[in-house]
VEXVEX-731979 format. One record per residue (C-alpha): x, y, z; residue number from 1. Coordinates in nm, 2 decimals. Each point is the difference from the previous one (the first is absolute). Last residue first. Layout:
BEGIN
       c1       c2       c3    nr
        X        Y        Z   NUM
...
***
This chain:
BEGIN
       c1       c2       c3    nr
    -4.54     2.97     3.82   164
     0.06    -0.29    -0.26   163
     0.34    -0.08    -0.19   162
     0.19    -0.25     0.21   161
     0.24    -0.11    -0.27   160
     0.04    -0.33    -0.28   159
     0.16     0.12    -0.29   158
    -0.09    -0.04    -0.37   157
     0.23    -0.16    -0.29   156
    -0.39    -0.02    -0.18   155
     0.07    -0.35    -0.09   154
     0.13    -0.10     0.33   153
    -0.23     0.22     0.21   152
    -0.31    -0.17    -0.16   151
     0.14    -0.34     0.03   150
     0.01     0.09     0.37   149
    -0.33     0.17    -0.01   148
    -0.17    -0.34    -0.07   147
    -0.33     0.08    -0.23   146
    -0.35     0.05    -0.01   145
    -0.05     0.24    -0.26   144
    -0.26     0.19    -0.02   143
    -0.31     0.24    -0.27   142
    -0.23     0.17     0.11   141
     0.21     0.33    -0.22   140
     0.28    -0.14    -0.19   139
     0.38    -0.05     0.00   138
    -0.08    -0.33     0.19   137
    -0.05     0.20     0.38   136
     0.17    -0.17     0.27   135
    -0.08    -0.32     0.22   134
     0.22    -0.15     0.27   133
     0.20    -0.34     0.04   132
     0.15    -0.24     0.22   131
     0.12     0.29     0.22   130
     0.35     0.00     0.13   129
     0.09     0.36    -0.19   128
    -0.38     0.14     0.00   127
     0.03     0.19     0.40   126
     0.37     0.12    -0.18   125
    -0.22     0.28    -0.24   124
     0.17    -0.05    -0.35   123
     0.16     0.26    -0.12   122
     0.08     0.04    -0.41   121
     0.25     0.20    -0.15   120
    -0.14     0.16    -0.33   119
     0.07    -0.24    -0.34   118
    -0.25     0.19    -0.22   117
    -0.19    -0.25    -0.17   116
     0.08    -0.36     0.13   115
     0.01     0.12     0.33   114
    -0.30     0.18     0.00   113
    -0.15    -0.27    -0.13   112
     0.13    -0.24     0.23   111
    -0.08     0.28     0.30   110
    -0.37     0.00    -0.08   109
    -0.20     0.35     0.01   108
    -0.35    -0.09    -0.13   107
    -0.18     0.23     0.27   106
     0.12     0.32    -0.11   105
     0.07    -0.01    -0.39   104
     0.31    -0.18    -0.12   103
     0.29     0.05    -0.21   102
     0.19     0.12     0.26   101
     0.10     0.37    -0.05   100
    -0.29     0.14    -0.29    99
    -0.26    -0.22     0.19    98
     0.09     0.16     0.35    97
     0.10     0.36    -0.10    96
    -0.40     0.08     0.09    95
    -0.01    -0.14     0.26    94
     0.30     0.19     0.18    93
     0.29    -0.24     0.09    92
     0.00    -0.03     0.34    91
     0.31     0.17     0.23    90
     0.37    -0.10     0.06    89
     0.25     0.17     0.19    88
     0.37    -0.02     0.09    87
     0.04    -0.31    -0.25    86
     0.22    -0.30    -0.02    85
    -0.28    -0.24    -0.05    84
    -0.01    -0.14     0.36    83
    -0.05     0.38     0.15    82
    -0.24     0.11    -0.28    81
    -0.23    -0.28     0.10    80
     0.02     0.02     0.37    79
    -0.09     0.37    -0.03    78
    -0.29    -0.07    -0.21    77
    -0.18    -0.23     0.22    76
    -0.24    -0.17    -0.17    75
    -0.35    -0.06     0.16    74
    -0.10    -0.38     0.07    73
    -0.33    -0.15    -0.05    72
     0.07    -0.07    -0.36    71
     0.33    -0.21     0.09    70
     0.35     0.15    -0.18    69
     0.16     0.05    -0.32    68
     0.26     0.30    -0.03    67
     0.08     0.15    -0.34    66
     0.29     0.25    -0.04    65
    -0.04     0.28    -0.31    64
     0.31     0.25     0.03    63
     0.32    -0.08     0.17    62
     0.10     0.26     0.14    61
    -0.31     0.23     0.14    60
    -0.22    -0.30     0.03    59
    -0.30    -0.04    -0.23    58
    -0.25    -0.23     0.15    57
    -0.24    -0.35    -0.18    56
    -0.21    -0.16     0.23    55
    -0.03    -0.39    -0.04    54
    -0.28    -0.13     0.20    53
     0.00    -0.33     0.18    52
    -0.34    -0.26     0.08    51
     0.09    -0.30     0.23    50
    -0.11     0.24     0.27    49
    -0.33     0.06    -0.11    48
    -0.05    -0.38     0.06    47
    -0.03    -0.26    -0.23    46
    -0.25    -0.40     0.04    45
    -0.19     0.14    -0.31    44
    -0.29     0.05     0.22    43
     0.21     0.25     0.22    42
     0.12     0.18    -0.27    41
    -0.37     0.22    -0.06    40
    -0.11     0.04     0.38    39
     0.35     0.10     0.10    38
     0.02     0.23    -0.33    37
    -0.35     0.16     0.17    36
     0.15     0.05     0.38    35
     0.31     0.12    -0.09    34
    -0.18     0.27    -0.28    33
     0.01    -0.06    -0.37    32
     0.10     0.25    -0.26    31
     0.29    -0.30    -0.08    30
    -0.20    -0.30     0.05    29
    -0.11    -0.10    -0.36    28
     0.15    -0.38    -0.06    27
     0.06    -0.18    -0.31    26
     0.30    -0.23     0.09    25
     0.31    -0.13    -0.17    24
     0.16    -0.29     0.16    23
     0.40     0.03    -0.02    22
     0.32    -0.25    -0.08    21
     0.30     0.17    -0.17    20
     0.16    -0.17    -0.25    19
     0.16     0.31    -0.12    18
    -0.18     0.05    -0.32    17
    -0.35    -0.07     0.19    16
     0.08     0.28     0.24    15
     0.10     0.22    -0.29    14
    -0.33    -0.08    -0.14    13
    -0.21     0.05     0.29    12
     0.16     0.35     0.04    11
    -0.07     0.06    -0.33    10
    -0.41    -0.07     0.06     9
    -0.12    -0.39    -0.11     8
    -0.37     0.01    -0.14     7
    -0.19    -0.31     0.15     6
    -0.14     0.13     0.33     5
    -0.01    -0.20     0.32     4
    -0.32    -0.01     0.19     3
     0.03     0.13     0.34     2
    -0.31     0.23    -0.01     1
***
């Protein structure tokens, strides 16, 4: 479940271009309940709380905005388009997901984001003293365990309370 796949994403490779230290991960926990990614982290010594999601918004100034925050949390919009300059802010629709980040839902990664598109990135303050946190690689079951401070210094992201 854990084992750690050969094949490096773009994310991976930007991290690896910028001397940034990470441990990739094959794990499958994102159509998983609390109780079933509990069961499926705990032998690998993780929580679901060291897991982060990157969701990718429009807001009504800037555009595309990405916030990155722990899988048991819920996003709150407002908070969102208040720290990136917006009035409002709302989910970018599936189906403009791919075509706006690069990405499909579920392989959403901020580097690669980042490295793409340049959006402003927000990171959720509960990962700013953390040692580390996983997100996705670029590709479906596939993570990154990595510290979100070298994260938000590549990335030029922001550390603010973004959950509900």
């Amino acid at each position: 479940m854990a084992k750690k796949k050969s094949k490096k994403t773009l994310p991976e490779q930007v991290l690896d271009q910028h001397g940034i230290a990470y441990t990739p991960w094959s794990l499958n926990v994102m159509d998983q309940s609390a109780a079933e990614r509990a069961a499926t982290l705990a032998p690998l010594g993780l929580k679901d709380t060291d897991i982060y999601k990157t969701l990718a918004a429009n807001g009504d100034k800037t555009g595309p905005i990405v916030a990155v925050l722990p899988i048991t949390e819920h996003l709150s919009l407002k908070k969102l388009a208040a720290i990136s300059g917006n009035k409002k802010a709302h989910m970018l629709p599936l189906k403009d997901l791919q075509k706006t980040t690069g990405y499909i839902h579920g392989a959403n990664n901020p580097v690669g984001i980042w490295q793409n598109k340049k959006f402003p990135i927000y990171l959720d303050q509960s990962a700013e003293d953390r040692e580390y946190f996983l997100v996705s690689a670029g590709e479906l079951n596939h993570s990154d365990q990595v510290n979100p401070q070298d994260i938000a210094h590549l990335v030029d992201g922001h550390f603010a309370d973004l959950t509900e």
